[in-house]
FIKOLZA-1660 file (N, C-alpha, C; in steps of 0.1 Angstrom, whole numbers, plus 5000, padded with zeros to 4 digits):
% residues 181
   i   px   py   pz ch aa at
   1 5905 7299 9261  A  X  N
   1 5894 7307 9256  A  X CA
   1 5881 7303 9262  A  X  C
   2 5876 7289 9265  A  X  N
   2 5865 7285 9268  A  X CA
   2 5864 7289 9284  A  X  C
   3 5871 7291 9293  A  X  N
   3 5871 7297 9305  A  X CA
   3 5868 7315 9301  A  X  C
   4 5873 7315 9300  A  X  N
   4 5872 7336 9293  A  X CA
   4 5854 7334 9289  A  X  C
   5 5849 7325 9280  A  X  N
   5 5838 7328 9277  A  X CA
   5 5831 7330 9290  A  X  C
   6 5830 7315 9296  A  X  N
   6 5822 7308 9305  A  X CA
   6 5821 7324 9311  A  X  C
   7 5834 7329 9319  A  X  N
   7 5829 7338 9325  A  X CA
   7 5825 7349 9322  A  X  C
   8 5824 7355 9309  A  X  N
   8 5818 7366 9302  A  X CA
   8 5801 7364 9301  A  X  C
   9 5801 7349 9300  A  X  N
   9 5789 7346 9297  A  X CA
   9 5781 7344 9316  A  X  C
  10 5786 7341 9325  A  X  N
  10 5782 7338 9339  A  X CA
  10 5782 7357 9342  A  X  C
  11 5786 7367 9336  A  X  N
  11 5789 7376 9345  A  X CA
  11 5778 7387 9333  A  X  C
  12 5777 7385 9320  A  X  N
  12 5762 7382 9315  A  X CA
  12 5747 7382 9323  A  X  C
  13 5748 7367 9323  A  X  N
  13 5735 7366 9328  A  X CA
  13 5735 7374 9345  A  X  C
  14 5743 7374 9349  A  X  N
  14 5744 7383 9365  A  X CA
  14 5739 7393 9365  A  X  C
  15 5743 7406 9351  A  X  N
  15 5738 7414 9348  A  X CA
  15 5727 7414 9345  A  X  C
  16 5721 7406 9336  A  X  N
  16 5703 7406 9332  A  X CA
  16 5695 7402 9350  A  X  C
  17 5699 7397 9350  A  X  N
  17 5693 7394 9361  A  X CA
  17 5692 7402 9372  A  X  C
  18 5704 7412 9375  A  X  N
  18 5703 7423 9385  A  X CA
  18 5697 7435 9381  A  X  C
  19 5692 7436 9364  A  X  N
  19 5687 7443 9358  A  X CA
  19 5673 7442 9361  A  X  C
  20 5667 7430 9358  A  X  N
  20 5654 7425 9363  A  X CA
  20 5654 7425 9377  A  X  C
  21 5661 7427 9381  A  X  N
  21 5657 7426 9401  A  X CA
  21 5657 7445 9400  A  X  C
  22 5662 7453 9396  A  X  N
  22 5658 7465 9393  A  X CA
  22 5645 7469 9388  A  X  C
  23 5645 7463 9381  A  X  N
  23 5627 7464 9368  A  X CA
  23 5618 7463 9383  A  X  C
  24 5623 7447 9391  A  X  N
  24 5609 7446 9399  A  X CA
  24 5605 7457 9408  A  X  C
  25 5621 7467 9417  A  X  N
  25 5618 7473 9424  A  X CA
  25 5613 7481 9422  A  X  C
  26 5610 7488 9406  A  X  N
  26 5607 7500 9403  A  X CA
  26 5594 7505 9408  A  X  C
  27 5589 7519 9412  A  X  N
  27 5576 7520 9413  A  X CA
  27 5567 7520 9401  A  X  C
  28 5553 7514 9404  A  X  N
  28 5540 7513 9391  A  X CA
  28 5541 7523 9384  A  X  C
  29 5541 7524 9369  A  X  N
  29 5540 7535 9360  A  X CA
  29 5527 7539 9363  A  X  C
  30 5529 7551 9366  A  X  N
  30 5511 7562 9365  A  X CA
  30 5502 7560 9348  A  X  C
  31 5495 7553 9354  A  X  N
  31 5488 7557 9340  A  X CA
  31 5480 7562 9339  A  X  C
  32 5483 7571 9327  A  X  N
  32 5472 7591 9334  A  X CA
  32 5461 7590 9326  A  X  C
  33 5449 7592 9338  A  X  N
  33 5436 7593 9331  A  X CA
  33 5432 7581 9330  A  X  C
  34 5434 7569 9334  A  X  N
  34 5431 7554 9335  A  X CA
  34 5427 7550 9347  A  X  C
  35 5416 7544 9349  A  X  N
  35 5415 7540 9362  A  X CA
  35 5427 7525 9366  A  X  C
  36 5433 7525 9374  A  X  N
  36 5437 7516 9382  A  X CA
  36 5430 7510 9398  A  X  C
  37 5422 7500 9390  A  X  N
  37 5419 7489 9407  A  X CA
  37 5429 7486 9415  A  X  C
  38 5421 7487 9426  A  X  N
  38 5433 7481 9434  A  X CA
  38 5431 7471 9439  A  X  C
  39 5436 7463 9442  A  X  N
  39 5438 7448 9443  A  X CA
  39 5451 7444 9454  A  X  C
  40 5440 7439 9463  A  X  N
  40 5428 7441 9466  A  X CA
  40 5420 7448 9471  A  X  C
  41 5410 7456 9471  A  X  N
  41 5403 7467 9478  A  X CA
  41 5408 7469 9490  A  X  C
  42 5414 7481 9495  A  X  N
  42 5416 7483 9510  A  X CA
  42 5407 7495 9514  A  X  C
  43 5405 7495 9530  A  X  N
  43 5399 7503 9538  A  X CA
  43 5406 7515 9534  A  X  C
  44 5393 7526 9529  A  X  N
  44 5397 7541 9533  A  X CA
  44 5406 7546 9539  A  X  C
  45 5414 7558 9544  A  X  N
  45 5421 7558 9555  A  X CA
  45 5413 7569 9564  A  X  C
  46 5413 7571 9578  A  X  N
  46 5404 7581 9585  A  X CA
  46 5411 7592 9581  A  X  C
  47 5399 7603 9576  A  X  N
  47 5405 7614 9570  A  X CA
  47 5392 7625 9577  A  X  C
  48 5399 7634 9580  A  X  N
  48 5392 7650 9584  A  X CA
  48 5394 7659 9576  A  X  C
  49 5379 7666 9568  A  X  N
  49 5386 7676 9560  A  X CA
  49 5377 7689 9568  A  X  C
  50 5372 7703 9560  A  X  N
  50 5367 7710 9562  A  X CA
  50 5356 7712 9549  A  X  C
  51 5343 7715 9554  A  X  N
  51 5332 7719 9544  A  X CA
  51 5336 7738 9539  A  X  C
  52 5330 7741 9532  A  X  N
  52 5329 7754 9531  A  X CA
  52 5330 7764 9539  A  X  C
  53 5319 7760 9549  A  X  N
  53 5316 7771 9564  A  X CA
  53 5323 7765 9572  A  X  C
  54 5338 7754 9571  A  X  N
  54 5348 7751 9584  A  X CA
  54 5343 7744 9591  A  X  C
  55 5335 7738 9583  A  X  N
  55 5330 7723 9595  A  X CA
  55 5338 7713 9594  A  X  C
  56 5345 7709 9606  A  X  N
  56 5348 7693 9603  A  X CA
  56 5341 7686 9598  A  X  C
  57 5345 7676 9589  A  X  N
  57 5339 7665 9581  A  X CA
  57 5346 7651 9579  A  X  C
  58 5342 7644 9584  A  X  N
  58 5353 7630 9586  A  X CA
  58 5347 7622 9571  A  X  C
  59 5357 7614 9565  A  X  N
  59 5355 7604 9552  A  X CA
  59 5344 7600 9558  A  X  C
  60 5345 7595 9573  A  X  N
  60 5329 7580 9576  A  X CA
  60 5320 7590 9574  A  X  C
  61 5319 7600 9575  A  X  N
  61 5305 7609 9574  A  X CA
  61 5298 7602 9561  A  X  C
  62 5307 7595 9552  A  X  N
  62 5301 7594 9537  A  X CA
  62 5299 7579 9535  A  X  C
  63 5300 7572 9548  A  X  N
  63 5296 7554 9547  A  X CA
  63 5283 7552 9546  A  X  C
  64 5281 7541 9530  A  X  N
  64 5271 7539 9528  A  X CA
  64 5267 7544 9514  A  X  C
  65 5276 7555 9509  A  X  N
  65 5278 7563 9497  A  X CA
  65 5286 7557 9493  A  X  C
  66 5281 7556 9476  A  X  N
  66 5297 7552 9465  A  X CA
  66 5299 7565 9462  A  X  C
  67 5312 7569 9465  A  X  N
  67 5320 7578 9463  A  X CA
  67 5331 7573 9452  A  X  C
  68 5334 7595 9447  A  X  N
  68 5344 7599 9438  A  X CA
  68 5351 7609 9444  A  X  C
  69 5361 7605 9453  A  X  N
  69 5367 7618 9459  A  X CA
  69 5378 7623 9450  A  X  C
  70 5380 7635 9445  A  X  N
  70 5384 7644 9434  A  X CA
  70 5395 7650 9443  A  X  C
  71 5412 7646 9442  A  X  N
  71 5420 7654 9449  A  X CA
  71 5421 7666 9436  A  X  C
  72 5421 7677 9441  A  X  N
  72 5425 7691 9435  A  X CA
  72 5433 7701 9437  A  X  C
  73 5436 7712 9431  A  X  N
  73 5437 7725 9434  A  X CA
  73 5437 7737 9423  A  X  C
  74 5433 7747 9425  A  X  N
  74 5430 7759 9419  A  X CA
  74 5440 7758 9407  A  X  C
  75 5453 7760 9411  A  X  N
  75 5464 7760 9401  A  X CA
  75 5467 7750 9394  A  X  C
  76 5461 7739 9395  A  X  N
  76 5463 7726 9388  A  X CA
  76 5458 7726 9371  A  X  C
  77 5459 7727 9362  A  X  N
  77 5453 7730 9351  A  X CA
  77 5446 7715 9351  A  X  C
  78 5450 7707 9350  A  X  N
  78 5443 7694 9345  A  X CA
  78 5431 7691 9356  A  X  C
  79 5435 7697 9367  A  X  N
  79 5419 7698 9376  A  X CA
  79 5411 7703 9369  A  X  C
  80 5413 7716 9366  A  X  N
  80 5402 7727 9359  A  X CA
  80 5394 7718 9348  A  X  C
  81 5407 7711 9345  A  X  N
  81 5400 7705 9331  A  X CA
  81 5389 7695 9331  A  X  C
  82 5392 7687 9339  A  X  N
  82 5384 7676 9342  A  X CA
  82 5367 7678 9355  A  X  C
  83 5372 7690 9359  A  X  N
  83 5356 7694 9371  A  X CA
  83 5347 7696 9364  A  X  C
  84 5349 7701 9350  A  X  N
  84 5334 7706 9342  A  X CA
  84 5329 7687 9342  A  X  C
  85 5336 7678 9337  A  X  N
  85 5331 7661 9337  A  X CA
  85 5328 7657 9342  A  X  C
  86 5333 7659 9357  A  X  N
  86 5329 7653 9370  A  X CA
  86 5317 7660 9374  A  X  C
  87 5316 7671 9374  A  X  N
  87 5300 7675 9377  A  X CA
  87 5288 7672 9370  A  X  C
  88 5293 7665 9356  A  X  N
  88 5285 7662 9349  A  X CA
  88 5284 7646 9353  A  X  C
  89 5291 7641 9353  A  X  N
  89 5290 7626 9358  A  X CA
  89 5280 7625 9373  A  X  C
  90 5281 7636 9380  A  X  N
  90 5278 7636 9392  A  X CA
  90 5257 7636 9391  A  X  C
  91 5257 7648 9384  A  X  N
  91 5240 7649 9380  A  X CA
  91 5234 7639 9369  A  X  C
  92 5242 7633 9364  A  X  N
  92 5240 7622 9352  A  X CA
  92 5235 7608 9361  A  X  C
  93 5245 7608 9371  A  X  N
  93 5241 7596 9381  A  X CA
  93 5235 7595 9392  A  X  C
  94 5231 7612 9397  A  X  N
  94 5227 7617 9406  A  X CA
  94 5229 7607 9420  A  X  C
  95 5219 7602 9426  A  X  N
  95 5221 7596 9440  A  X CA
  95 5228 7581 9442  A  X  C
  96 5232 7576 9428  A  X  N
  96 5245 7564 9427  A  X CA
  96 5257 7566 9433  A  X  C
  97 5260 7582 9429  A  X  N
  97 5275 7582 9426  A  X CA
  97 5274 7604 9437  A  X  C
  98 5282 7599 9448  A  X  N
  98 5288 7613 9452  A  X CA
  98 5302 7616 9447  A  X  C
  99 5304 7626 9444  A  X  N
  99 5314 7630 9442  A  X CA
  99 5317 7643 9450  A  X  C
 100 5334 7640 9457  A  X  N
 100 5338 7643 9463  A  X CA
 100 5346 7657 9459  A  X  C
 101 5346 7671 9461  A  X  N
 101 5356 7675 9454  A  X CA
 101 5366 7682 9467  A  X  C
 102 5381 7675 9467  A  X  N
 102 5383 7679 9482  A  X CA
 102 5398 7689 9475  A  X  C
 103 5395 7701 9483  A  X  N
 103 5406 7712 9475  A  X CA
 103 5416 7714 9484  A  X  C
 104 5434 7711 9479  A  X  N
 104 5444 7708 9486  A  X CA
 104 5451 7720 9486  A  X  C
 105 5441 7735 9482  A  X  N
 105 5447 7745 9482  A  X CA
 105 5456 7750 9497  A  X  C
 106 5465 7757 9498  A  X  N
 106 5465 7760 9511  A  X CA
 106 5458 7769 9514  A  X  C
 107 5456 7785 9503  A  X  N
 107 5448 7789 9515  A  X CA
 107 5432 7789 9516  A  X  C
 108 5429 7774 9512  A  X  N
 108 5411 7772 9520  A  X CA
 108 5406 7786 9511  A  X  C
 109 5393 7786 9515  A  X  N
 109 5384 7790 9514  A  X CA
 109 5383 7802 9510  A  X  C
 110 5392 7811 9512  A  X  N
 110 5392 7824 9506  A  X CA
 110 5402 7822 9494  A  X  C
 111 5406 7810 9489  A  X  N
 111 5414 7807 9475  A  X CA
 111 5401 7804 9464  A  X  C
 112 5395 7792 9473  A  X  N
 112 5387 7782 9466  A  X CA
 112 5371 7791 9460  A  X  C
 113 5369 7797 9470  A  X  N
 113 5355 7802 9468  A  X CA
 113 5354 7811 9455  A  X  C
 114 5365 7824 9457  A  X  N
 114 5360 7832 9446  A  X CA
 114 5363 7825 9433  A  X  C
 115 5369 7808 9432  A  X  N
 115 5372 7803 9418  A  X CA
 115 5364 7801 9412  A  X  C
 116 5356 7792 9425  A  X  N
 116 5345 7782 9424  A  X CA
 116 5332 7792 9415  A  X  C
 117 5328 7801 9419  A  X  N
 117 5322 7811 9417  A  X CA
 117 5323 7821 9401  A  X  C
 118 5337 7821 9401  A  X  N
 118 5338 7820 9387  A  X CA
 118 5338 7809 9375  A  X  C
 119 5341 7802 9381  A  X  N
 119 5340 7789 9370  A  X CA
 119 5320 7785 9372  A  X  C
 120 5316 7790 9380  A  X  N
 120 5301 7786 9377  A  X CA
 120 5300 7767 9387  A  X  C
 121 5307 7768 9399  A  X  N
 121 5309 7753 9400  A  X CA
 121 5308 7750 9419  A  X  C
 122 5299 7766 9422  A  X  N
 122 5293 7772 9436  A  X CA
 122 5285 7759 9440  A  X  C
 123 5279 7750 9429  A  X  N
 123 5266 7737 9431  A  X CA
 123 5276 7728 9437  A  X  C
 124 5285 7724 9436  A  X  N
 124 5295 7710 9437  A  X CA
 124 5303 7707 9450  A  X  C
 125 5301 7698 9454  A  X  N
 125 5305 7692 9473  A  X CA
 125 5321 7700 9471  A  X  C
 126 5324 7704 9476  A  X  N
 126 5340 7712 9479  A  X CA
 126 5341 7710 9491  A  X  C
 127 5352 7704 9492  A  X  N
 127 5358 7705 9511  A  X CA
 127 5370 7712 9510  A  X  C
 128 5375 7715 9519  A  X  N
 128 5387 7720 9520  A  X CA
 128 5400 7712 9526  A  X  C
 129 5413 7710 9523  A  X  N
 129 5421 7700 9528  A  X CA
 129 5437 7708 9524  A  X  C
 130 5437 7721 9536  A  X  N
 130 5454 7729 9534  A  X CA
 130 5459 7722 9536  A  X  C
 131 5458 7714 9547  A  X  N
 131 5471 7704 9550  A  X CA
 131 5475 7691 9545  A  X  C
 132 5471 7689 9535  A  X  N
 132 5471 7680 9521  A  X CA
 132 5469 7665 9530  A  X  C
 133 5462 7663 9542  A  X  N
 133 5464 7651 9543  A  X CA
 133 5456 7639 9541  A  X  C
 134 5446 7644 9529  A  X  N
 134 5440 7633 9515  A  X CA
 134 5449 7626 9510  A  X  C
 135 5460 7637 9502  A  X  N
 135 5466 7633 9495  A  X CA
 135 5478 7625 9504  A  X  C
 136 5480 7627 9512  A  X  N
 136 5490 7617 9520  A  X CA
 136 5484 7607 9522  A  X  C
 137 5466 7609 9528  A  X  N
 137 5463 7592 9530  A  X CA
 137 5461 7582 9521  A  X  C
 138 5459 7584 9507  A  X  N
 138 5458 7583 9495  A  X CA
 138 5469 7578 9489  A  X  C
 139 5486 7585 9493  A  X  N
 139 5497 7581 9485  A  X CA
 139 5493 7588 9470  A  X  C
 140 5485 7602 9473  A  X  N
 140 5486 7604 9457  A  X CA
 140 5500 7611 9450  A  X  C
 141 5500 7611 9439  A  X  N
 141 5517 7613 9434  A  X CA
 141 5516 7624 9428  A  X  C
 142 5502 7630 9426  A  X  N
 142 5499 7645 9419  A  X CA
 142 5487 7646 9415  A  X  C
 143 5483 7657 9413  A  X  N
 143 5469 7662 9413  A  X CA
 143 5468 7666 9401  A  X  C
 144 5457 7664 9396  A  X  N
 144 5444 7657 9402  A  X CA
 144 5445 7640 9404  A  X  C
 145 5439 7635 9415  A  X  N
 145 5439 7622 9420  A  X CA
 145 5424 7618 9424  A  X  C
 146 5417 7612 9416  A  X  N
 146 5404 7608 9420  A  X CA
 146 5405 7592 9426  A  X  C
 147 5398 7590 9441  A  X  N
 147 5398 7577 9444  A  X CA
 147 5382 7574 9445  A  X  C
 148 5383 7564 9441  A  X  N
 148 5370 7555 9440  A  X CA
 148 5365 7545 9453  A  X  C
 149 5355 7549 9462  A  X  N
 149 5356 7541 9476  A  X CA
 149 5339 7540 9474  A  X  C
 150 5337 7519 9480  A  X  N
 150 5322 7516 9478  A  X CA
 150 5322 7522 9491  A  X  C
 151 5303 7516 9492  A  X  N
 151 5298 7522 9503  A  X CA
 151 5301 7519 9517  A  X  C
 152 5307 7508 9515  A  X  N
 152 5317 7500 9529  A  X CA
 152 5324 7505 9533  A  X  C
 153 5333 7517 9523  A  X  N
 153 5345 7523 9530  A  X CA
 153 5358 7520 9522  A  X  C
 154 5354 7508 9513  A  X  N
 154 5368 7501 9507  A  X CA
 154 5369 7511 9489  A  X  C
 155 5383 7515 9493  A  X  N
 155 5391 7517 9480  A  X CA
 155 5390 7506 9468  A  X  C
 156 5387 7509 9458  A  X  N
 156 5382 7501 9449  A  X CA
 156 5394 7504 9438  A  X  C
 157 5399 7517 9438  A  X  N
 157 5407 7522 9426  A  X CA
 157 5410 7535 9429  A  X  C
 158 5418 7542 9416  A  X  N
 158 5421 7552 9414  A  X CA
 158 5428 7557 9402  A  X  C
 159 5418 7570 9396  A  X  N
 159 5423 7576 9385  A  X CA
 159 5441 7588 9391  A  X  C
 160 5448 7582 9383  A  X  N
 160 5457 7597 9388  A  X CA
 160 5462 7604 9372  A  X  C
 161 5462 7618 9373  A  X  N
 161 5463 7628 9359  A  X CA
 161 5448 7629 9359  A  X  C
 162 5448 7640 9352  A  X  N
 162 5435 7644 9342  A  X CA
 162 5426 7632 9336  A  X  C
 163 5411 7631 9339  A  X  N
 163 5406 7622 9330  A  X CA
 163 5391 7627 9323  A  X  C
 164 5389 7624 9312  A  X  N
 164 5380 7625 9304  A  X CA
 164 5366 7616 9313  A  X  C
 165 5357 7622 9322  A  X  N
 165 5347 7615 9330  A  X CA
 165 5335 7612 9320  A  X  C
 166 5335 7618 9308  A  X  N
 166 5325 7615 9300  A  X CA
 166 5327 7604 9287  A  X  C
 167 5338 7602 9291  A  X  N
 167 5347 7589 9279  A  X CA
 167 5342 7576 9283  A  X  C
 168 5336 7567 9276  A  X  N
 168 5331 7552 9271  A  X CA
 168 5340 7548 9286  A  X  C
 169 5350 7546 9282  A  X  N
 169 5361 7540 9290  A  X CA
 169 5358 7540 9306  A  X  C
 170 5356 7553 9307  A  X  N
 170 5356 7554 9325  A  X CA
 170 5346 7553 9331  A  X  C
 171 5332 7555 9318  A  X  N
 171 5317 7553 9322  A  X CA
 171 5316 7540 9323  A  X  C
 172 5317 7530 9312  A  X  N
 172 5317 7516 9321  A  X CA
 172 5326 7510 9331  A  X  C
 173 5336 7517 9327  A  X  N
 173 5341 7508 9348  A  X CA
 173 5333 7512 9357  A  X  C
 174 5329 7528 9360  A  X  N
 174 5322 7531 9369  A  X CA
 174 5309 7522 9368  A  X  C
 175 5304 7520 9362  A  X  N
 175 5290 7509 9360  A  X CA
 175 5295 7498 9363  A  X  C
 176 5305 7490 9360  A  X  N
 176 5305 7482 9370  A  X CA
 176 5308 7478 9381  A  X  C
 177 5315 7490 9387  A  X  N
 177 5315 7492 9401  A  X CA
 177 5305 7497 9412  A  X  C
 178 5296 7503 9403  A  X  N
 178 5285 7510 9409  A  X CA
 178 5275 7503 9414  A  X  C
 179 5266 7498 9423  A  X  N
 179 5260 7488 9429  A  X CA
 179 5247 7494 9418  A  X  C
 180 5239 7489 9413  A  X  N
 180 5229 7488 9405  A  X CA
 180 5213 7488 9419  A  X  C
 181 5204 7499 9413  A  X  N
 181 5198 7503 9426  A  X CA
 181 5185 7492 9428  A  X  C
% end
């Protein structure tokens, strides 16, 4: 009987253990509406989007700016939800903080405009990005995906889900990330 255990008990711990070697591979739980730093800050990735009137627009256009690039789209409800905040965070901090709002619609500009227009939100940076490759350089997992990059160029973090931009919580991280003028 003490053989029988041993091995019940050796083929036990095998299991825990290949269970936890599972746990490690798993990917990071999203935590929605939370900012997540990243650690360690990495370089932006080179990214081209389009302005309104179809201008190329490269990310370095914006070196030297603390930026809030806002992945989006029209159909996204939790976008809708959160751009009235973000525009308000944006005039609240005025020349600290740009915010980015880059739209992963496909079809550009004749989707985005007449939205923007009705939601009242014609004031707010909108780029255009059909070929979603923000959200590829980013690794975002779904939209809306706000990343946080200082003025150097470096990724600092990232909200992914819907976030409350006017909540205690995300006002002071931004303040402490925000270079003090």
């Amino acid at each position: 009987m003490t053989l029988r255990r041993a091995i019940v008990a050796a083929l036990l711990l095998v299991a825990s253990l290949l269970g936890l070697a599972a746990q490690a591979d798993e990917p990071e739980k999203i935590k929605i509406g939370e900012f997540i730093p990243a650690s360690p800050p990495q370089p932006a990735p080179e990214l081209f989007f389009n302005d309104m009137t179809n201008n190329t627009v490269s990310l370095a256009d914006f070196k030297g700016k603390f930026l809030l690039l806002n992945l989006w789209a029209t159909w996204c409800q939790p976008c809708l939800k959160e751009m009235p905040s973000l525009t308000a965070l944006q005039a609240k901090l005025g020349p600290a903080l740009t915010v980015l709002f880059v739209s992963e619609d496909r079809g550009g500009v004749v989707v985005v405009r007449p939205f923007l227009e009705k939601l009242g939100l014609d004031k707010a940076k909108v780029y255009l990005d059909p070929n979603s490759t923000a959200s590829h350089g980013f690794e975002a997992r779904g939209l809306p995906t706000s990343v946080v990059i200082d003025a150097d160029g470096q990724v600092l973090g990232k909200v992914e889900g819907g976030a409350d931009w006017d909540s205690d919580a995300i006002r002071t991280t931004l303040a402490k990330l925000i270079p003090s003028p």
